[in-house]
C-alpha positions as CSV (number, residue, x, y, z in Angstrom):
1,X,100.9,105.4,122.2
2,X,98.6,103.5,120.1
3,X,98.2,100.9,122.4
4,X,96.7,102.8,125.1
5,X,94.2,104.3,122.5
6,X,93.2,100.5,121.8
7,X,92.8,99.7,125.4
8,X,91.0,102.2,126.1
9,X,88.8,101.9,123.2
10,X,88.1,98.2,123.7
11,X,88.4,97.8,127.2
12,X,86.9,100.9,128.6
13,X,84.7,101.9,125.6
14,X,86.1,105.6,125.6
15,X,88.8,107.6,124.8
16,X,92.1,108.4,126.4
17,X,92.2,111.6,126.6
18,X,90.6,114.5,123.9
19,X,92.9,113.7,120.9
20,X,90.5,110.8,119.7
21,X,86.9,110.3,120.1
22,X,85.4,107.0,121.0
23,X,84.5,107.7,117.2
24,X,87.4,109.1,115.4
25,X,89.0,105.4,117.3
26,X,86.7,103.4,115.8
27,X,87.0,105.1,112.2
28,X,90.4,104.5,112.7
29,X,90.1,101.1,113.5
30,X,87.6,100.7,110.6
31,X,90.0,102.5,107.8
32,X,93.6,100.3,108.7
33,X,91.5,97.4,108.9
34,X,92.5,94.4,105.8
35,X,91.4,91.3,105.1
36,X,94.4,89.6,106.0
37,X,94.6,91.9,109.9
38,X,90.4,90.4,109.9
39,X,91.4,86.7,109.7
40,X,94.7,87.1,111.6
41,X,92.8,88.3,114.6
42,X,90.1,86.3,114.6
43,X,92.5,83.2,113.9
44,X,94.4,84.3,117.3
45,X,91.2,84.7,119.1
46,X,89.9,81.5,118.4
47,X,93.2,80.0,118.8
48,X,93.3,81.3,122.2
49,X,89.5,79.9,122.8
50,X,88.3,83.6,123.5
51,X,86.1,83.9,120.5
52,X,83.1,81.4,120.5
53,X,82.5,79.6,117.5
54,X,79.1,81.4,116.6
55,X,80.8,84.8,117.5
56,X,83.0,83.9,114.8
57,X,80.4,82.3,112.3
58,X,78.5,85.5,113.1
59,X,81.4,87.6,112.4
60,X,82.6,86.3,109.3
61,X,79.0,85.7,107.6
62,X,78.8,89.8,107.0
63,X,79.5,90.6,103.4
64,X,82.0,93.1,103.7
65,X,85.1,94.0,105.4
66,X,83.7,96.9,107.4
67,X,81.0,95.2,108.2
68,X,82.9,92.3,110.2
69,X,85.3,94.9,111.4
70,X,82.1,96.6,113.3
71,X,80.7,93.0,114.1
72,X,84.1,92.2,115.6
73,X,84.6,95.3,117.5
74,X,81.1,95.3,119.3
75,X,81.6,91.4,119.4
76,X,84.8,92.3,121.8
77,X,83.4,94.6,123.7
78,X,81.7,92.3,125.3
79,X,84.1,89.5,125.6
80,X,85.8,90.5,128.4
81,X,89.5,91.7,129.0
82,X,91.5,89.4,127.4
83,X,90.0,89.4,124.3
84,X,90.0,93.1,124.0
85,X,94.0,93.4,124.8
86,X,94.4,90.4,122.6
87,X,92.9,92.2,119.7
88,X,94.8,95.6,120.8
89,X,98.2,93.5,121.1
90,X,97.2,92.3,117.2
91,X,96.8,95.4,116.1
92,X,99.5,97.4,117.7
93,X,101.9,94.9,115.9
94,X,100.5,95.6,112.7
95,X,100.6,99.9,113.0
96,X,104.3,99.5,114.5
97,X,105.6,97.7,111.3
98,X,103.6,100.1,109.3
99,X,105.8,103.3,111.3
C-alpha cells in the first residue's frame, strides 16, 4: 500500500487516490525520515550512478535533516523514473520492518 503512495508521489507528483494529499505524502515522508534512511538512500542512489555528484553535494550541504529530505525529494522529482522507484523501494523497506 505504501508503495503505491511513494510512486505516485515521486513519479507522478500526486496522490493515489483522496486518503493523502500530495502534502500530507510529503509530511509523511519528511516526519519518518532519519539520518541513517538520508545516507542509506543517497548511498544507493549514487551507488546505482542515478544521483550526480553535485545533486548529492547539494543535497548533503543543507544544515538539517529536513532540509536535505526536501532537497532530496524535489532533487528526484526530476531525476527520472528510476530514481524515484529507487528511493520508493528504499523507503518501503524501511516502513515494512517498522509494521
Amino acid at each position: 500500500m505504501w508503495l503505491k503512495y511513494y510512486h505516485y508521489l515521486f513519479i507522478l507528483g500526486g496522490s493515489f487516490d483522496d486518503k493523502l494529499s500530495r502534502e500530507e505524502m510529503r509530511e509523511t515522508i519528511l516526519s519518518s525520515m532519519t539520518d541513517g534512511r538520508l545516507n542509506h538512500l543517497l548511498d544507493v542512489l549514487r551507488a546505482q550512478q542515478l544521483l550526480p555528484k553535485a545533486d548529492y553535494e547539494m543535497i548533503t550541504s543543507y544544515p538539517t535533516l529536513t532540509l536535505r529530505t526536501r532537497a532530496l525529494i524535489d532533487t528526484c522529482l526530476s531525476l527520472g523514473e528510476q530514481a524515484a522507484e529507487t528511493v520508493v523501494t528504499v523507503l518501503s523497506n524501511y516502513i515494512c520492518q517498522k509494521s
